[in-house]
N, C-alpha and C positions, 0 to 999 in steps of 0.2 A: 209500243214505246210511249213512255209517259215521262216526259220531261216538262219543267216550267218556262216559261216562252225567254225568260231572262232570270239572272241571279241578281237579285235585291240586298244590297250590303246595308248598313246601318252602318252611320255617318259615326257612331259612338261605339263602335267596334274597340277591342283592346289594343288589334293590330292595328295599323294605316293601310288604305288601297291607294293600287294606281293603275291606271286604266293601262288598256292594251288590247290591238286589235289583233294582232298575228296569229296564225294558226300554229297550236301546241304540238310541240316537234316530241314523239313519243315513239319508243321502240316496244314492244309492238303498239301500232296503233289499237286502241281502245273499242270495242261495237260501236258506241254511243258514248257522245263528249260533248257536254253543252259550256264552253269557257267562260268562265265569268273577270271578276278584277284579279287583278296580283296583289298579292298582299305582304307587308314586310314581316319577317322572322327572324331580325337579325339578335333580338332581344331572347333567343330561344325557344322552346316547345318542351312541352310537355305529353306523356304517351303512359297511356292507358291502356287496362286489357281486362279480358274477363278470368284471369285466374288461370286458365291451362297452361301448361308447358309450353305447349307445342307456343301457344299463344303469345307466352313469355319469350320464346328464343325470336319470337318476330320481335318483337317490341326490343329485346337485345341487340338483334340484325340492323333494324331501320337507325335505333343511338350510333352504333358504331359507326356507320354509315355516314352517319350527316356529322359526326363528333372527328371522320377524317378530312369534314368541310372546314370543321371549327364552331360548327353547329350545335349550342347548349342544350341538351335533350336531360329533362329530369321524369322522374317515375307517378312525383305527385305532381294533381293539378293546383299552380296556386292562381292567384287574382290575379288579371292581365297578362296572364301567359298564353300561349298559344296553345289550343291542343291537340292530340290526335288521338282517337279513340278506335280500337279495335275490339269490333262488336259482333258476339254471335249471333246467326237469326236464330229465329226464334223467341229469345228477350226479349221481354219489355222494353229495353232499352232501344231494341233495334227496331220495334214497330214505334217509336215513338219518332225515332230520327227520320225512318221512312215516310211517314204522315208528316211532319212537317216538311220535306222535302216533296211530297208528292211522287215518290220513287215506288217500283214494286220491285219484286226479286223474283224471276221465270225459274220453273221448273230446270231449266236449260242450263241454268248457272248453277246447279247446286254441288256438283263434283267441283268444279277449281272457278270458278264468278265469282264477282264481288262487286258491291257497290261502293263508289268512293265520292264524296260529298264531302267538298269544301268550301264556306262560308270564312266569314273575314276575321272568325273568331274560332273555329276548330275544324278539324277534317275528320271524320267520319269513314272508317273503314267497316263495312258490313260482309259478311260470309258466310256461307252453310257449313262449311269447313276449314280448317286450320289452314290447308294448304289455300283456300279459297283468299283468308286473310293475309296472307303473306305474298302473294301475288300482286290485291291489293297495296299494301307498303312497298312495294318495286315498283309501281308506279306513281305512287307519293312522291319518291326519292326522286324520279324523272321530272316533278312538275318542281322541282328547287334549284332553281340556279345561284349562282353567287357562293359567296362564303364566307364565314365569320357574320359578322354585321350586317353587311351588307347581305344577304341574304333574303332569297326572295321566294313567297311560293308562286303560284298559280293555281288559281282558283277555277273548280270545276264541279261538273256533276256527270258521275262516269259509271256506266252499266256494261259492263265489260265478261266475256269470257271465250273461251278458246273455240277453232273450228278443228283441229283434230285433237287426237287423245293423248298422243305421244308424239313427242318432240324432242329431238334427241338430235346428242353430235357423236359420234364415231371416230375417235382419235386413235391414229396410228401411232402406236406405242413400241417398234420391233423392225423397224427396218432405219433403224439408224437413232436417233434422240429417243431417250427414253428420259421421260420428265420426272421429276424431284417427287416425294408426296405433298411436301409444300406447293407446289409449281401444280400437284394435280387436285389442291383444297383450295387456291386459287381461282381455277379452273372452274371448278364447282359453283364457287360465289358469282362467278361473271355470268355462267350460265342461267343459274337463276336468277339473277338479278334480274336476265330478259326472259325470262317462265316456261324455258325447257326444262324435260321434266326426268329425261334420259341421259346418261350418260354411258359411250357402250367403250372402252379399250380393246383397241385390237390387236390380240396375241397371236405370231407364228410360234417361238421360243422364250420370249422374255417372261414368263409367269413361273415363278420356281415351284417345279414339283416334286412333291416327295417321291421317293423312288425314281427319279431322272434328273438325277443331278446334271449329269453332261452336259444336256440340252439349253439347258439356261447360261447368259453370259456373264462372267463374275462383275459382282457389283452393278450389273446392267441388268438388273429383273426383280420383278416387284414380286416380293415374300410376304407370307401367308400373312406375316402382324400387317406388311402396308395395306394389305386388301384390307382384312378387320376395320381395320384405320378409319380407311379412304369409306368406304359403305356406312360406317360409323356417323361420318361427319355430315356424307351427303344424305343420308337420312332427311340430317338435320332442316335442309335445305329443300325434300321432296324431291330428291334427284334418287331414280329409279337406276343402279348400276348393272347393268346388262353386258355382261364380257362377251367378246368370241374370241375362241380358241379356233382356229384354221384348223379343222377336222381331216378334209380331202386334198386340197390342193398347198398351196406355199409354205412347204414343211420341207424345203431344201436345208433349213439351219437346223433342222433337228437327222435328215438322212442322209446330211454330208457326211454322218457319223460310222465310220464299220459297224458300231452295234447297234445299228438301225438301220443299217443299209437293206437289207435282204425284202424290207415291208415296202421299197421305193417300186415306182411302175417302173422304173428306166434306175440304171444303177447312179446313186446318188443325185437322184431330180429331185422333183419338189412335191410330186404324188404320191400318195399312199395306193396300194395296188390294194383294190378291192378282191376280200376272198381270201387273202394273202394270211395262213396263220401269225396271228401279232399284231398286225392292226385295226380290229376291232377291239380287239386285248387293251393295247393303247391309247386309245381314243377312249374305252368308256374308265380308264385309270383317271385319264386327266377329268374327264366330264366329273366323274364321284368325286372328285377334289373340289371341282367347280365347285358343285352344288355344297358342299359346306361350306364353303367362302363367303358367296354369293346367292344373297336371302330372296333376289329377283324371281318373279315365275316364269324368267325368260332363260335363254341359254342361247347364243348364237354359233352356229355350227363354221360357218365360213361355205364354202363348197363352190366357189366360184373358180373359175378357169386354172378347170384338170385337161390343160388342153395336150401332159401325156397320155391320158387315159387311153389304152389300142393301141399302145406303142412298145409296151412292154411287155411285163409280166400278162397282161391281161388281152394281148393282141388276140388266141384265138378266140375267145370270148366273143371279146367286140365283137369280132368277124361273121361269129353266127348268131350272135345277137341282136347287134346294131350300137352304137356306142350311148347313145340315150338312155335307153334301157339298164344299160351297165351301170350308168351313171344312176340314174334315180335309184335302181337296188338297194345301192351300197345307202344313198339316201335314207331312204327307206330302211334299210339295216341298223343304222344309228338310229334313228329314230325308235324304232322300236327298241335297242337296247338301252336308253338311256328314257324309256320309259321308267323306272322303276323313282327315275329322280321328282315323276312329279310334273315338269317345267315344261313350257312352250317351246321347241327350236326353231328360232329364227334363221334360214339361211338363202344364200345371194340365188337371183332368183334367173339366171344365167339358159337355164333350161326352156324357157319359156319363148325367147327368141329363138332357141336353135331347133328343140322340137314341140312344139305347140301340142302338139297332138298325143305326147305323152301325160301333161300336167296332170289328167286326172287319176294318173298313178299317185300319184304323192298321195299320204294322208292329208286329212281335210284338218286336221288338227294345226299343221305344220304353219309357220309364219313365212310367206313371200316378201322379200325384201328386193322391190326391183331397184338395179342401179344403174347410172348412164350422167355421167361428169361433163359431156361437152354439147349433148342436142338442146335442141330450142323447142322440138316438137316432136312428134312420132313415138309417144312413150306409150298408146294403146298397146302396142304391140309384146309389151311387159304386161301390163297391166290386164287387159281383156282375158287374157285367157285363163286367169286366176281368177278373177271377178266371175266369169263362166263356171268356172268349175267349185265357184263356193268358199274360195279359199282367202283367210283377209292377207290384204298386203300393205304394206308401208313402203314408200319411194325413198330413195337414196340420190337425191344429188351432189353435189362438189363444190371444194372451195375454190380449186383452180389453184390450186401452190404448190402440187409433185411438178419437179424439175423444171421450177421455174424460179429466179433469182427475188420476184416478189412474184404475187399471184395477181393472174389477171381476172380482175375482178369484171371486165366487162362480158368475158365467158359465164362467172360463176354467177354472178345476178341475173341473168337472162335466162340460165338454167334453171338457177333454183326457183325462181318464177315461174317457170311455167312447167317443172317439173311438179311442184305441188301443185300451182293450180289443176292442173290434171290428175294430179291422185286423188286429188278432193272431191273430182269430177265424176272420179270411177271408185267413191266408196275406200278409198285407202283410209284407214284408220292412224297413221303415224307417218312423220319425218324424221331420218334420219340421215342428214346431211353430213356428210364426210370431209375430212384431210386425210393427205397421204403423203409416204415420205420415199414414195420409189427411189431416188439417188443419194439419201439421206444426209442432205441437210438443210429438208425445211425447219423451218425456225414457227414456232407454233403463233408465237405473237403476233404474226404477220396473217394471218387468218382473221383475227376478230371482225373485221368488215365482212365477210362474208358467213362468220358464225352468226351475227347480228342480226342478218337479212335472212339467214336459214330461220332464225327464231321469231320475226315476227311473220311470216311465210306459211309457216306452220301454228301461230296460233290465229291470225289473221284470215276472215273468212276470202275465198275465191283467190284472184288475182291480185298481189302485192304490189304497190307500186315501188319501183324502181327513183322516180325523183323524189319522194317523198322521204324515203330512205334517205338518201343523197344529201338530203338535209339536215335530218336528225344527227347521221351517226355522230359527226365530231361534238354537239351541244352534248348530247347523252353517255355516250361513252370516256369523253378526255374532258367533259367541263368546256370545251372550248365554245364562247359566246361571238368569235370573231367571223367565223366559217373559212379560215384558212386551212384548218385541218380535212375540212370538207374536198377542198380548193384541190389541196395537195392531193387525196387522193385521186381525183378525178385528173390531176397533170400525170400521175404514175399508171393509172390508164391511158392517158394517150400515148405516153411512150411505149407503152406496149402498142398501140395503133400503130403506130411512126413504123416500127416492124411489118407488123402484116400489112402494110402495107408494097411492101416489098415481096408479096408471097413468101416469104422464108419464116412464118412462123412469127413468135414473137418471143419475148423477153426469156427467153431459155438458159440452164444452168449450161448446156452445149457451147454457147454461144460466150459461155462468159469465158470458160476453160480454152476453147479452140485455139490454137497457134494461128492466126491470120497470114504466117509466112508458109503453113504446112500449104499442099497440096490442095485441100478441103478448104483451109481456109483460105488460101487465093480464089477458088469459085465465089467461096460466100462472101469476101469484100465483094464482089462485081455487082452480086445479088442487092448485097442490101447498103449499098453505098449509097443511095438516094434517100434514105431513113433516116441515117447516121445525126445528121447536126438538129433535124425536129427531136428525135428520140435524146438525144443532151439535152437540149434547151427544156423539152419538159421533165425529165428527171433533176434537172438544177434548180428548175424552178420548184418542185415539191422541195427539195432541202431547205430552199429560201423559205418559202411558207412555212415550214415546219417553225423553225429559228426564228420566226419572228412570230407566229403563235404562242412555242414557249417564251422570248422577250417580254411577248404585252400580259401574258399571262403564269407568272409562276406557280400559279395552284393547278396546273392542269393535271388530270388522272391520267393514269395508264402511261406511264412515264415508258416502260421496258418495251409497250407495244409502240411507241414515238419511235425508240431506240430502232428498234427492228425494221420501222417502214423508211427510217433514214439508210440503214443497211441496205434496203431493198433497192432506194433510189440511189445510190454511189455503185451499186453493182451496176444496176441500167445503165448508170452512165458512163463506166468504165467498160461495158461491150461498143458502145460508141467512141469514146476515147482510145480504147486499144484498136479497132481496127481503121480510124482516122490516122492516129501517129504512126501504126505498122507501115501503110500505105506513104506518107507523107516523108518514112526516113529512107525509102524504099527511091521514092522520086528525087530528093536532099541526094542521098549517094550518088545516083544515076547521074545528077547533075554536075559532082564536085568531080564523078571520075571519065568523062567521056563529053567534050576532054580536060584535062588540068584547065583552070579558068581561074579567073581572078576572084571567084566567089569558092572555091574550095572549102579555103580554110574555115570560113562562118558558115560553111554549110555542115563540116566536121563538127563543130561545133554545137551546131545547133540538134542535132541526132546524138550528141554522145558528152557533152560537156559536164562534170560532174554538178554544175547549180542548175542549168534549164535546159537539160539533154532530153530530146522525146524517151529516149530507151531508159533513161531514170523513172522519168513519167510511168510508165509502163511497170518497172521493177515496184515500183514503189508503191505503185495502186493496188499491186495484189502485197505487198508488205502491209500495207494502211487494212485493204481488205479483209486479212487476214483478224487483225489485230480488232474492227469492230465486230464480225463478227465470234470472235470466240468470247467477247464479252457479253454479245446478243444470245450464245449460247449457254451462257453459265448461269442464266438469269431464269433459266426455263429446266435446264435439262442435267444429268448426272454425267461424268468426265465420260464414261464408255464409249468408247466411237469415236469421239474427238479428234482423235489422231488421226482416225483416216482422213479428215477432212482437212486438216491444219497442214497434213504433207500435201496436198493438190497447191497449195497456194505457197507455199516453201517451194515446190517443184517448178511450180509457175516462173514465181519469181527469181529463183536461178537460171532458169532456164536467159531469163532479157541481161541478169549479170554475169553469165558466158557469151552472149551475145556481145554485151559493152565491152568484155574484156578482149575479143577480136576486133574489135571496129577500133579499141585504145593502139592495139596494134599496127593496124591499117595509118590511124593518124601517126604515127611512129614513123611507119612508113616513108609517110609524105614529108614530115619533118626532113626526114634524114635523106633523100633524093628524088624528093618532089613525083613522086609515084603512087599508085593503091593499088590493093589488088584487087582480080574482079569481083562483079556481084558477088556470084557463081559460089567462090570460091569463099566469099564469107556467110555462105546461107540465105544470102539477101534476095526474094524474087526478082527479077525485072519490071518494074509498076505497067500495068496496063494502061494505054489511052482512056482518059475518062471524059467521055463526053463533053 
């Protein structure tokens, strides 16, 4: 490492400096970062390049960029402008910038490194590669805060490149939101803007194939031109598009079908029964479709929990073979049939925990993808045995957001931490960090703190830290200079605390749906009545942060991803609220009818008044609920499915105005001869004694 002990500005600089001690909040952090002054750019920049395309659409990328700051970026350099120069090694140009920098360029950086060297008068992007230089310019973009005029860089000297090869997210695209191609050339830019380099969509049914039309949902599946498209663009960007099509296991949406039932292990499950005439027929139909699609040398099989497999079609099999066995086969049988395409198969590496002692069945070709969304430790047990047997693998952690009203990020950070540090440990060559949409209606936007932390994770050597993140994301991703967005998130973690703390789990979609008067739900008020007013109080207070972030700062980025963590925090709050007022018009009744009393009537009142009735509260929160959500959805995803999710909360919410409409009766009642009738009798539980 060869850095200069301090960065020497010249007092006669074009720009102006100003000093600054604070440590440079960057996603991913950088190897090597020597900070020098801040410099102003409010007067604009100017961006240079060596002539190549690839070279050109950065220099296009980084204008756009800073031009959504308000940021003047011209093509030529003129006198007293700022500049920024994207420079290939090699040049003359770039030994010349390195000697006076006293910088070198290691063997180590020359796939995706780069050097960035900024001085009070131009920044200096140096690379062996195009993609090297563009990586570079994403962190450019990170070292500028402000906007317009005001407009600031940070000055540094930075020797930076990646500790694994592959970096990737895994977006569930099929079990419920299926996003826009807008919504997934979005997706694209965010990703790389933090220097993942994969990007894999996960197909059970949604990918429309020729000759299976059935299978695909109408208007809900991405056709041959979107793929074109979308690989097209990400290209652009160095994003490597790696589909999986679910080969073996969760193909219930495709052999719910009679004319694909007969391929199922079990009649109309979600296996394909190995052996079975038709389903290797089918499987290598869709894979030969893949592989003109998708220009990737990868292909991801899927093949994770076939846990009919021995239950069906294939029970005597298992029986004298052993079900592992069965399983790699068929493994093994794709594999070898979709040899002809050429490509790597990536698939889930599920085998390795159940029989170890199989693995070195598999070809040595095949790509292990271990996965595991909720441990802290214990991932040898994936890993070793692949690592033994010769075979590369990539880790798969989680973002923490399947059926959960926002994701609890204090799972998915501890995971993806020390999930990678351990792949890295055992020779894993890639991350790919996953979302999932098991109940289907995560909201994708609600992920980026945890896509963020997967990315620098995986470019970041060893152990990532967790507070250092913590810090960065709201500066880097929303612009925000306050740290309320920070603040906020870290309050929408603790109300997920405020829960498990109560052993029952935490911030769950179960939890948001449940009747509090049902059966289940009188257990779980008892359970987690003790959480109830921490778990508000920090969901209210993320909203407030949120609202007063946006207030002090109108240019903040990432507006839709705002939108959705304010969703996230009004659901947490309304499993608090709804089983607080359940409980509270539950004890209100009890009190106005047993017996008649002089507090009745304001207690009718206060459980059912059409302005400040709790049981309005309640209708109302899933009418409200409803209403931002499906604007959180339309920002992200295409109408298909929509409806299943828009009637839960219609359902919901009649459900509390049949309710009002028998309690309007009951006050009727009383009006009319000073009587109610019982709980009982209007669905109402009895309130438990609470402590």
């Amino acid at each position: 490492m060869r850095f200069p002990a301090f960065l020497l500005f010249c007092a006669a600089a074009a720009a102006p400096v100003v000093a600054q001690s604070a440590p440079i909040p960057l996603i991913p952090l950088p190897r090597e970062v020597v900070r020098g002054m801040r410099v102003a750019i409010g007067n604009g920049l100017a961006v240079t390049h060596t002539g190549s395309a690839d070279d050109a659409f950065t220099a296009r990328d980084l204008a756009e960029s800073l031009g959504e700051r308000r940021i003047r970026v011209d093509t030529i350099a003129t006198t007293g402008r700022f500049r920024v120069e994207l420079i290939r090694l090699g040049t003359a140009r770039a030994t010349q910038v390195m000697r006076d920098h006293k910088m070198v360029f290691d063997s180590a950086m020359t796939a995706e490194g780069y050097l960035l060297l900024v001085d009070s008068s131009a920044a200096h992007i140096i690379g062996a590669t195009s993609r090297g230089l563009f990586y570079g310019a994403q962190t450019l973009k990170q070292l500028i805060t402000g906007t317009g005029a005001k407009a600031v860089l940070q000055a540094a000297s930075i020797r930076d490149w990646p500790a694994m090869k592959y970096r990737g997210f895994h977006d569930d695209i099929s079990r419920g939101p299926i996003p826009t191609l807008s919504y997934q050339k979005a997706q694209i830019r965010r990703f790389a803007a933090v220097k993942l380099n994969v990007y894999s969509p996960y197909f059970e049914h949604s990918l429309a194939y020729a000759g299976n039309p059935l299978i695909a949902p109408p208007r809900g599946a991405m056709t041959r031109e979107d793929v074109r498209e979308l690989v097209s663009y990400a290209t652009k960007y160095h994003i490597d598009v790696i589909p999986e099509q679910e080969a073996f296991g969760h193909l219930h949406h495709v052999l719910k079908y009679e004319l694909y039932s007969d391929l199922a292990e079990t009649p109309h499950g979600h296996v394909l029964a190995p052996g079975k005439p038709g389903s290797m027929e089918l499987i290598t139909s869709w894979f030969a479709q893949i592989d003109t699609l998708f220009p990737s040398r990868f292909m991801h099989i899927g093949a994770d929990e076939t846990v009919e497999l021995g239950r069906g079609q294939t029970r005597d099999r298992v029986r004298a073979e052993g079900l592992g066995k069965v399983y790699l086969q068929f493994v093994r049988d794709i594999n070898t049939a979709l040899k002809p395409t050429g490509k790597r198969l990536l698939f889930w590496a599920d085998i390795a925990m159940e029989s170890p002692q199989l693995v070195n069945i598999l070809p040595k070709e095949m790509l292990a993808v271990c996965w595991d969304y909720w441990s802290f430790n214990g991932f040898e047990r994936c890993l070793k045995p692949f690592k033994d047997a010769g075979m590369e693998t990539w880790v798969a952690p989680g973002v923490n957001n399947w059926n959960h009203v926002y994701p609890n990020n204090a799972v998915a950070l501890r995971n993806i931490q020390a999930f990678v540090r351990d792949g890295q440990a055992f020779g894993a060559t890639g991350v790919l960090n996953t979302n999932w949409d098991d109940d289907g209606d995560a909201l994708f936007e609600q992920v980026w703190y945890g896509v963020l932390f997967g990315a620098a994770a995986g470019w970041q050597q060893g152990e990532s830290s967790i507070p250092e993140f913590e810090r960065a994301y709201g500066r880097i991703f929303h612009g925000d200079t306050t740290g309320r967005i920070d603040e906020a998130q870290r309050k929408l973690t603790a109300a997920h605390a405020a829960l498990v703390q109560t052993n029952q789990g935490d911030g769950r979609n179960e939890l948001y749906w449940l009747d509090p008067w049902s059966a289940e739900g009188q257990i779980v008020t008892a359970k987690i009545r003790p959480g109830l007013r921490q778990l508000r109080i920090q969901a209210e207070s993320a909203l407030v942060l949120i609202a007063q972030a946006k207030a002090q700062q109108p240019d903040l980025r990432e507006q839709a991803a705002l939108e959705a963590m304010e969703v996230g925090a009004r659901r947490l709050d309304f499993i608090g609220m709804k089983f607080q007022f359940a409980e509270e018009i539950a004890q209100m009744y009890a009190r106005a009818s047993t017996p008649i009393n002089a507090q009745t009537s304001n207690d009718l009142n206060d459980i059912n008044s059409p302005l400040n009735g709790r049981i309005g509260d309640l209708k109302e929160g899933y009418v409200l609920g409803r209403e931002l959500y499906e604007h959180a959805w339309g920002n992200e995803n295409r109408p298909t499915y929509l409806g299943n999710l828009t009637n839960r909360y219609d359902a919901a919410a009649q459900l509390w105005i049949e309710r009002s409409d028998r309690i309007r009766g009951a006050m009727a009642q009383y009006r009319r001869n000073k009587t109610l009738p019982r709980m009982e009798d209007l669905g109402i539980p009895r309130p438990a004694p609470i402590p």
